[in-house]
PAKERO-182173 format. One record per residue (C-alpha): x, y, z negated; residue number from 1. Coordinates in steps of 0.05 Angstrom, whole numbers, plus 5000, padded with zeros to 4 digits. Example, Ala and Ser with C-alpha at 12.3 -4.5 7.8 and 13.67 -1.06 7.14 Angstrom:
REM PAKERO-182173
<px = 5246 | py = 4910 | pz = 4844 | num = 1>;
<px = 5273 | py = 4979 | pz = 4857 | num = 2>;
END
This chain:
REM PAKERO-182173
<px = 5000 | py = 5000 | pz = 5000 | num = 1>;
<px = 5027 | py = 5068 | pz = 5030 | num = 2>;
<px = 5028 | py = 5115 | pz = 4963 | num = 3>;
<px = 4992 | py = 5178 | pz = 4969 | num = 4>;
<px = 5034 | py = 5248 | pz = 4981 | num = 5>;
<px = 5044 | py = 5284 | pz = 4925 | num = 6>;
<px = 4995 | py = 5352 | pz = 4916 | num = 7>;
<px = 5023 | py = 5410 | pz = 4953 | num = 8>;
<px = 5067 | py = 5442 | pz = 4900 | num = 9>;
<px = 5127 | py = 5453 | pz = 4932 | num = 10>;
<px = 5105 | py = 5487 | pz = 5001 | num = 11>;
<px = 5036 | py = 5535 | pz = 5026 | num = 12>;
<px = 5015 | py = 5594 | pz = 5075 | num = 13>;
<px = 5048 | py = 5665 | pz = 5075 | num = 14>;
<px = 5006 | py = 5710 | pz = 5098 | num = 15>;
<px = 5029 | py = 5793 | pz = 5105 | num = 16>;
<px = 4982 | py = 5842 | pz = 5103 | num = 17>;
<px = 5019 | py = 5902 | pz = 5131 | num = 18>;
<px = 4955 | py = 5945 | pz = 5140 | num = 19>;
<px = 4940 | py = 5928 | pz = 5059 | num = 20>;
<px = 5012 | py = 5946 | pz = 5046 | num = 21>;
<px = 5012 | py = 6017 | pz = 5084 | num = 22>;
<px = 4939 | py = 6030 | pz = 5057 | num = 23>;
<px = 4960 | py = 6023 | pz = 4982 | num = 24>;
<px = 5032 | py = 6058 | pz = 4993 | num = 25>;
<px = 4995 | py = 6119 | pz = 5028 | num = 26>;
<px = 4950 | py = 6128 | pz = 4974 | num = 27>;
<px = 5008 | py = 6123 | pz = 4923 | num = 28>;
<px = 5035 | py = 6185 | pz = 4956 | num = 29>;
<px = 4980 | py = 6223 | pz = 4953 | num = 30>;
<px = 4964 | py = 6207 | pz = 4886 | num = 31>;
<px = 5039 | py = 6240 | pz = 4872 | num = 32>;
<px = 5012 | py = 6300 | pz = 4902 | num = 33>;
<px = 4974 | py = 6359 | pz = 4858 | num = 34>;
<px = 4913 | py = 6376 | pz = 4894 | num = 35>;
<px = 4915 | py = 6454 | pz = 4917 | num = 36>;
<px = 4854 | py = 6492 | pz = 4920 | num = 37>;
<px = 4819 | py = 6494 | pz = 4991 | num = 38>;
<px = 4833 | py = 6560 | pz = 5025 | num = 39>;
<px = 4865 | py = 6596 | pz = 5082 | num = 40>;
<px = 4926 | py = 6618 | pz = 5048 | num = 41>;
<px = 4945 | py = 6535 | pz = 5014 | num = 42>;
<px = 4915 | py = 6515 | pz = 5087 | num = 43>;
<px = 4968 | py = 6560 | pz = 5126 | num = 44>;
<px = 5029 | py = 6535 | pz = 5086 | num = 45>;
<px = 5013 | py = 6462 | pz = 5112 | num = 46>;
<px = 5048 | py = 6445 | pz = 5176 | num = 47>;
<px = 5018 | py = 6440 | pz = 5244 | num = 48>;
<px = 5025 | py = 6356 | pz = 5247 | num = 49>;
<px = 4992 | py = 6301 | pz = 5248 | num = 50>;
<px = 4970 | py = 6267 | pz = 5185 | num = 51>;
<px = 4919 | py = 6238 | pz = 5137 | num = 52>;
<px = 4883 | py = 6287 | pz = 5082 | num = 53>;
<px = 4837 | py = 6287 | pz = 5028 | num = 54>;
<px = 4783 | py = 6323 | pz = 4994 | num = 55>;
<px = 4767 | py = 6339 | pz = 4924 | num = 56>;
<px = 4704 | py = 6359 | pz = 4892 | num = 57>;
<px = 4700 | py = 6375 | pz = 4811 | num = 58>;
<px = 4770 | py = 6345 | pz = 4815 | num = 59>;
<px = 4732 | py = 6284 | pz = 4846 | num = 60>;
<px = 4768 | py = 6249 | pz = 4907 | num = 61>;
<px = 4701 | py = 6253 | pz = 4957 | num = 62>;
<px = 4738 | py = 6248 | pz = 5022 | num = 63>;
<px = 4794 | py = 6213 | pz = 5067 | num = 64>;
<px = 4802 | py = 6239 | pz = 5133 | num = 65>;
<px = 4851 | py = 6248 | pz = 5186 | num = 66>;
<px = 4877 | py = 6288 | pz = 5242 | num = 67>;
<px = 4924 | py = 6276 | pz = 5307 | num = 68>;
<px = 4937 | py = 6348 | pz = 5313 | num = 69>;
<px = 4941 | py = 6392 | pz = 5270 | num = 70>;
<px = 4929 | py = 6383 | pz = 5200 | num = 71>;
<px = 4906 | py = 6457 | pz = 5177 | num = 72>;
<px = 4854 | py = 6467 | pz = 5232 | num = 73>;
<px = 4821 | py = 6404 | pz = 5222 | num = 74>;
<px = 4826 | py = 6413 | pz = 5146 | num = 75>;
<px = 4803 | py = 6484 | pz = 5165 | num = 76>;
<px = 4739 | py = 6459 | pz = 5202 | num = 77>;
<px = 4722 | py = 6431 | pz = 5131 | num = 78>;
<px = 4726 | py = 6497 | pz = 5092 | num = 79>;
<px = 4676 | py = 6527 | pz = 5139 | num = 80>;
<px = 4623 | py = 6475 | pz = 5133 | num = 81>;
<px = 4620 | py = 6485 | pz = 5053 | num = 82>;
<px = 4634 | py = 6547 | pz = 5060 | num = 83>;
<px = 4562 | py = 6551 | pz = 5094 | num = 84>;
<px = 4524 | py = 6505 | pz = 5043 | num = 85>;
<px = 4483 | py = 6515 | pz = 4982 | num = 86>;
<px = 4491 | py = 6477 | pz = 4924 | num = 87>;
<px = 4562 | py = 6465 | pz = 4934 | num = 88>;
<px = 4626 | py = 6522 | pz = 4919 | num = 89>;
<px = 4684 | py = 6527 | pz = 4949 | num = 90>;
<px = 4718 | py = 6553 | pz = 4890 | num = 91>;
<px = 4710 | py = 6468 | pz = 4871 | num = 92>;
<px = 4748 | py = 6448 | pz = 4923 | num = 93>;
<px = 4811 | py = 6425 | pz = 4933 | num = 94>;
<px = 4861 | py = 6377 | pz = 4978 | num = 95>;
<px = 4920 | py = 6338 | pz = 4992 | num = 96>;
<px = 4955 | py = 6320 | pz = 5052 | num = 97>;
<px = 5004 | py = 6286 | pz = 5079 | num = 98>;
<px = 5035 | py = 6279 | pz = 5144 | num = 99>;
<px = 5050 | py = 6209 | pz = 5187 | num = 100>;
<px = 5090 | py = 6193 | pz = 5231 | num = 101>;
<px = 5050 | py = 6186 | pz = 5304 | num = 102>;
<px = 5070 | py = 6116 | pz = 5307 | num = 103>;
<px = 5022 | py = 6098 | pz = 5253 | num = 104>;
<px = 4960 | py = 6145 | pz = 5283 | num = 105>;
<px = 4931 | py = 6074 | pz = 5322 | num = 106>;
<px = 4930 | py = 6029 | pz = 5254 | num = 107>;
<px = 4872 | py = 6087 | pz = 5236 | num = 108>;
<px = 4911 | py = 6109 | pz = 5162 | num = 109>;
<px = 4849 | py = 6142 | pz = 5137 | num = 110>;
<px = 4808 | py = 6075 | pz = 5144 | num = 111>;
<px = 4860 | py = 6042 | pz = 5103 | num = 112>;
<px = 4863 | py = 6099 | pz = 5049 | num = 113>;
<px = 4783 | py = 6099 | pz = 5049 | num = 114>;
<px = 4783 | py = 6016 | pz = 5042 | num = 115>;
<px = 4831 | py = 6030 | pz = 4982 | num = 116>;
<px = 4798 | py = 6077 | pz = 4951 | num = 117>;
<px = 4723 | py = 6040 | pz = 4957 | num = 118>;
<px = 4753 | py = 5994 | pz = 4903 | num = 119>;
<px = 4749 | py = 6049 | pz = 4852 | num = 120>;
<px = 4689 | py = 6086 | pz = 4875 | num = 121>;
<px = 4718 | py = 6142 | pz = 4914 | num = 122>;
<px = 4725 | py = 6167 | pz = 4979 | num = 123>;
<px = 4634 | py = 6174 | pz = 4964 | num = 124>;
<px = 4631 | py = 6232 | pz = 5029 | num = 125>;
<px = 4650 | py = 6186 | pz = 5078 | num = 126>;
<px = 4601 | py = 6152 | pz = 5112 | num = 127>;
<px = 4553 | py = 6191 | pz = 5089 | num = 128>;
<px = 4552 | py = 6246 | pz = 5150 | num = 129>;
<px = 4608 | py = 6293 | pz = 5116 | num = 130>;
<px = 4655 | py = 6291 | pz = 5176 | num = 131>;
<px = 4603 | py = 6295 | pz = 5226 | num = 132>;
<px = 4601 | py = 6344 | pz = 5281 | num = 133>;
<px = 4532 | py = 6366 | pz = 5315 | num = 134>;
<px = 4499 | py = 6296 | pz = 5336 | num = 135>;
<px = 4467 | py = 6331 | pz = 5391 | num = 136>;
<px = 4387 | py = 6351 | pz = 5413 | num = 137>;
<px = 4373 | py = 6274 | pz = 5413 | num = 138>;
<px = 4380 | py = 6273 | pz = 5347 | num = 139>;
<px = 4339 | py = 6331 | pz = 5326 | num = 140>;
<px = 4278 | py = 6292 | pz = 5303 | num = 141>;
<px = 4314 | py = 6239 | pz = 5260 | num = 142>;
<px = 4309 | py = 6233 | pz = 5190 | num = 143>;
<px = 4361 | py = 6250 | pz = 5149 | num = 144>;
<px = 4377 | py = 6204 | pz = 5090 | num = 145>;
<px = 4362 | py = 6229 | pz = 5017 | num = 146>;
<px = 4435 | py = 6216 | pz = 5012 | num = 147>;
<px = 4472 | py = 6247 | pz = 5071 | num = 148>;
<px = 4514 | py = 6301 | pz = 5056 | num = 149>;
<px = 4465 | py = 6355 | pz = 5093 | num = 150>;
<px = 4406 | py = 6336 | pz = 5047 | num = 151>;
<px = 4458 | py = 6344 | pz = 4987 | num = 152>;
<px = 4475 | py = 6414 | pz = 5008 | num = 153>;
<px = 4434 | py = 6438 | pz = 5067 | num = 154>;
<px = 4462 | py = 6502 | pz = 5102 | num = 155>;
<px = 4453 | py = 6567 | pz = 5081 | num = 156>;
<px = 4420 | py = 6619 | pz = 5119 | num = 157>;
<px = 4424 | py = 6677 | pz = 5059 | num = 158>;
<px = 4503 | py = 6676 | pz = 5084 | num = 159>;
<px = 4528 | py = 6750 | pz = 5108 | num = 160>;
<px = 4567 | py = 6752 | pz = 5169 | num = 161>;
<px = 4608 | py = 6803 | pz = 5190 | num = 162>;
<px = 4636 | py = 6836 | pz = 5258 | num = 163>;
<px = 4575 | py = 6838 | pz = 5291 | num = 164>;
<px = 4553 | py = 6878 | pz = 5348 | num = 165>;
<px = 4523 | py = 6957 | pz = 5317 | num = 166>;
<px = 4468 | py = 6997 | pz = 5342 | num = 167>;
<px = 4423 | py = 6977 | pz = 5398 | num = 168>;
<px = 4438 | py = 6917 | pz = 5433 | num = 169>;
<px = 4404 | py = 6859 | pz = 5481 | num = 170>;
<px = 4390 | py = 6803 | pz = 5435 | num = 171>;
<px = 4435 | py = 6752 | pz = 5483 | num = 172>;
<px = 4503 | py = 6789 | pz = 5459 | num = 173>;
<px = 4475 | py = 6784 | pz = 5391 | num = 174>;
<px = 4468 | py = 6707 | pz = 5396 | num = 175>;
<px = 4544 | py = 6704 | pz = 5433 | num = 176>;
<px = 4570 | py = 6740 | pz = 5372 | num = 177>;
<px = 4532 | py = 6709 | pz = 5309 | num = 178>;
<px = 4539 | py = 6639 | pz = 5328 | num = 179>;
<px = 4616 | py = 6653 | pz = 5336 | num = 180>;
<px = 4607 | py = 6670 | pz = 5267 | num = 181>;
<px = 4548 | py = 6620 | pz = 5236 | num = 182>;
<px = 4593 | py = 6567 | pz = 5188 | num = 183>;
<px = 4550 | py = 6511 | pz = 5219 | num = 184>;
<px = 4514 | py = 6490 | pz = 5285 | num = 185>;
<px = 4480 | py = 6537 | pz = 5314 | num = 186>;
<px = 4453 | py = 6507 | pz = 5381 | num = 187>;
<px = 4408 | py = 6547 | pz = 5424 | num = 188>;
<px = 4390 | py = 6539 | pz = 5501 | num = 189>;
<px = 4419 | py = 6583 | pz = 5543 | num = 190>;
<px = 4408 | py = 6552 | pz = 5611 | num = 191>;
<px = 4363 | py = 6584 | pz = 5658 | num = 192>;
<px = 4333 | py = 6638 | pz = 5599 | num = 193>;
<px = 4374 | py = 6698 | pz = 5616 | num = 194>;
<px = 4318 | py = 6744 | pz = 5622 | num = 195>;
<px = 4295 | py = 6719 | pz = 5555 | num = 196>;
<px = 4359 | py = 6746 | pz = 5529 | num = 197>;
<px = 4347 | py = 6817 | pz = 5547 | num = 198>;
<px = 4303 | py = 6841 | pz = 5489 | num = 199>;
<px = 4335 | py = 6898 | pz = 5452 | num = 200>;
<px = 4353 | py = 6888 | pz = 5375 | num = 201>;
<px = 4378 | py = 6948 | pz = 5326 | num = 202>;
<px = 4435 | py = 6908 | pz = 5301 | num = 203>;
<px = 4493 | py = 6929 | pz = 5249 | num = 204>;
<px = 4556 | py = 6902 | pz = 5236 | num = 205>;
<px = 4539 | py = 6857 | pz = 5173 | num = 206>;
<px = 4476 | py = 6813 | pz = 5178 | num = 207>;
<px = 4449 | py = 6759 | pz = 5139 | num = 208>;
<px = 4446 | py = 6699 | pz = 5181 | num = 209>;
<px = 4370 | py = 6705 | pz = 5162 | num = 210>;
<px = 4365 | py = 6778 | pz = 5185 | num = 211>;
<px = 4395 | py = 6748 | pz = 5255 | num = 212>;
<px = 4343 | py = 6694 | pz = 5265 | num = 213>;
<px = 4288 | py = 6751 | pz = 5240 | num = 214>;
<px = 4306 | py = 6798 | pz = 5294 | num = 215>;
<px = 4323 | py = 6747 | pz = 5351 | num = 216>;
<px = 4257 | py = 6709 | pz = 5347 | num = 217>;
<px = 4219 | py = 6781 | pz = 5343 | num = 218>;
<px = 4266 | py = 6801 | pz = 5406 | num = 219>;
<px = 4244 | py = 6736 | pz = 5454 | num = 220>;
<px = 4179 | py = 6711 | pz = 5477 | num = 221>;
<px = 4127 | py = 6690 | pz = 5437 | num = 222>;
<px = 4146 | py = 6615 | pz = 5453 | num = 223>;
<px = 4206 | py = 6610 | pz = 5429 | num = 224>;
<px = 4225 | py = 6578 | pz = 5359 | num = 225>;
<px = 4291 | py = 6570 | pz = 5308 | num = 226>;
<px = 4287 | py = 6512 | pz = 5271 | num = 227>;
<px = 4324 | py = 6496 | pz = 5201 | num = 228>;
<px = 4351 | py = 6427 | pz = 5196 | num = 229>;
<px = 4384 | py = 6407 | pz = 5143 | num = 230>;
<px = 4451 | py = 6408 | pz = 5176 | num = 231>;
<px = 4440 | py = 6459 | pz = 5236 | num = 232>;
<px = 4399 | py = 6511 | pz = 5266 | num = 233>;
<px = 4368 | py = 6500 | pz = 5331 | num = 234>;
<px = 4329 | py = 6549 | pz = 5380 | num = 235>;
<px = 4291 | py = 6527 | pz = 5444 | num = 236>;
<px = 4233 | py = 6551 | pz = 5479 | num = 237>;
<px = 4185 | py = 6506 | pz = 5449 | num = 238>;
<px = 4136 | py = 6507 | pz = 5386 | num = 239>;
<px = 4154 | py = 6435 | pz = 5362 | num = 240>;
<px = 4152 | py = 6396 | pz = 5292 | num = 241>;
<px = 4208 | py = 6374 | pz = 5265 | num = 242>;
<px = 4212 | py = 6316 | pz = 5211 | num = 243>;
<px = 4264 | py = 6344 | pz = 5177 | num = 244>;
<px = 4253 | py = 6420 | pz = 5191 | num = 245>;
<px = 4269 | py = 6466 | pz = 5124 | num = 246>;
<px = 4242 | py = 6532 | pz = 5154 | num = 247>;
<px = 4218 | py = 6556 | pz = 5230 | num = 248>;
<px = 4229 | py = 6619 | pz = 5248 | num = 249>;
<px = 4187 | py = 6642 | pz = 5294 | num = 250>;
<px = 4162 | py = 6725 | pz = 5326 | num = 251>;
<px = 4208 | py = 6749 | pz = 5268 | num = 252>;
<px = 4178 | py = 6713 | pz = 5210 | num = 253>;
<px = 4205 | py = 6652 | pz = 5167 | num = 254>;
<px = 4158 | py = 6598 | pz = 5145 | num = 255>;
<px = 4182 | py = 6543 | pz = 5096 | num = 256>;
<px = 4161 | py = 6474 | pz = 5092 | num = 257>;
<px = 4169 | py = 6411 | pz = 5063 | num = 258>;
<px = 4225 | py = 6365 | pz = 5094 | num = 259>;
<px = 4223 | py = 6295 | pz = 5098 | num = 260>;
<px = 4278 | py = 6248 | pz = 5086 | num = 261>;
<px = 4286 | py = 6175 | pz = 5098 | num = 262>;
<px = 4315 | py = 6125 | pz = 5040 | num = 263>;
<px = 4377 | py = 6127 | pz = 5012 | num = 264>;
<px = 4428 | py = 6088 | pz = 5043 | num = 265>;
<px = 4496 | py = 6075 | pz = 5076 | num = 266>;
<px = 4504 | py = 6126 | pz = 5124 | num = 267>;
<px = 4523 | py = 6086 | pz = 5194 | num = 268>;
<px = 4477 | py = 6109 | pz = 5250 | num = 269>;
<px = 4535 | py = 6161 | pz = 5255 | num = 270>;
<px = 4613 | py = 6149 | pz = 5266 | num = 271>;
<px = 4661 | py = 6196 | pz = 5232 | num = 272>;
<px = 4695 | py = 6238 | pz = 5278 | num = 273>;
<px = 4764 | py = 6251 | pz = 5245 | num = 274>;
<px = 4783 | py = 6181 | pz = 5286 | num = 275>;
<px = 4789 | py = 6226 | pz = 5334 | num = 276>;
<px = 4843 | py = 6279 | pz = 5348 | num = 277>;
<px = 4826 | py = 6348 | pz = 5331 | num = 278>;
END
């Protein structure tokens, strides 16, 4: 009788995981790093690279994103979208970065920083519409979830902008110049309306973004309509409902409503664009 091999003591599988490895040494150096507070002057001290950031909240890690090129104007896109929300400061902000070499760019860094920190409960902005640009007019009539980030802190139209066009003016240079300025989405049609356009406004050189919408939609023709989402402002020709609608604006009057939202949930309908370069 042939005697049985003994139990596999002496011998078994090695198996490296060089995209664990990189993930957990990447967020070691970060975690060396002292978050700085999130404005233009920290943001203009960073170098024009590529590399992988993050975001704090309350001294909270929130978010992991990264950029191809460059690291302060992606970064920079951020500041603008909170600085354009309500219920959220930018004074309690702050961020990290830290730049990689381009060879690493394809193993996606900021998916293996995000991976990491899901084990500990961080990272809770991404995936949850944070990093998102404007999904476009397709997506005008879908529910947001009670969760996503524009439901958390829905824009702002009580914001002042400044370096707007004074005195009288036709209301289509007003709409070049304010959405230059508006910290979110402002999407409006243009093609084909021209005449439209061509309503006179008595404009001044700091406006609320609520003043602008007032006096645009008393400027155009009867039909036309701005529309609050959550996340954007939209303005077409056309009186229509929207699910998730905050305010219309409509012949220079704002009328509030109740939004609805759809459950809570993992936000994946939507991919996050700082995959892509910037």
């Amino acid at each position: 009788m042939t005697p049985s091999p003994p139990r596999s003591v002496h011998f078994s599988d090695f198996r490296l995981s060089i995209t664990k490895a990189l993930g957990d040494q990447l967020a070691e150096s970060l975690d060396k790093l002292t978050p700085a507070p999130l404005t233009t002057e920290n943001l203009d001290c960073v170098e024009r690279t590529a590399g992988v950031y993050q975001l704090y909240h309350r001294e909270e890690l929130v978010y992991v994103g990264k950029a191809d090129q460059p690291l302060p104007s992606r970064i920079h896109q951020h500041l603008r979208k909170v600085s354009g929300r309500r219920n959220i400061s930018l004074q309690d902000m702050k961020f990290t970065c830290l730049y990689v070499a381009e060879d690493f760019s394809a193993l996606a860094p900021e998916r293996l920083l995000i991976k990491t920190h899901r084990k500990n409960g961080l990272a809770i902005w991404n995936n949850n519409g944070f990093g998102n640009k404007d999904p476009g007019k397709r997506r005008d009539e879908t529910l947001v979830k009670e969760n996503h980030f524009d439901a958390l802190y829905p824009i702002d139209v009580d914001r002042k902008i400044s370096g707007l066009p004074s005195g009288k003016v036709e209301v289509g240079e007003l709409l070049i110049e304010a959405s230059k300025r508006i910290p979110y989405t402002f999407r409006y049609d243009k093609k084909g309306h021209s005449k439209s356009f061509r309503g006179i406004v008595d404009s001044s050189d700091t406006l609320s973004i609520d003043q602008v919408f007032r006096l645009t939609t008393a400027a155009l023709p009867e039909d036309w309509q701005i529309t609050i989402l959550p996340g954007r402002a939209i303005m077409y020709p056309e009186p229509r409902i929207y699910p998730s609608a905050l305010s219309y604006y409509r012949r220079g009057a704002a009328t509030e409503v109740t939004p609805q939202y759809g459950e809570a949930g993992l936000i994946t309908e939507e991919s996050e664009d700082d995959t892509n370069s910037s």
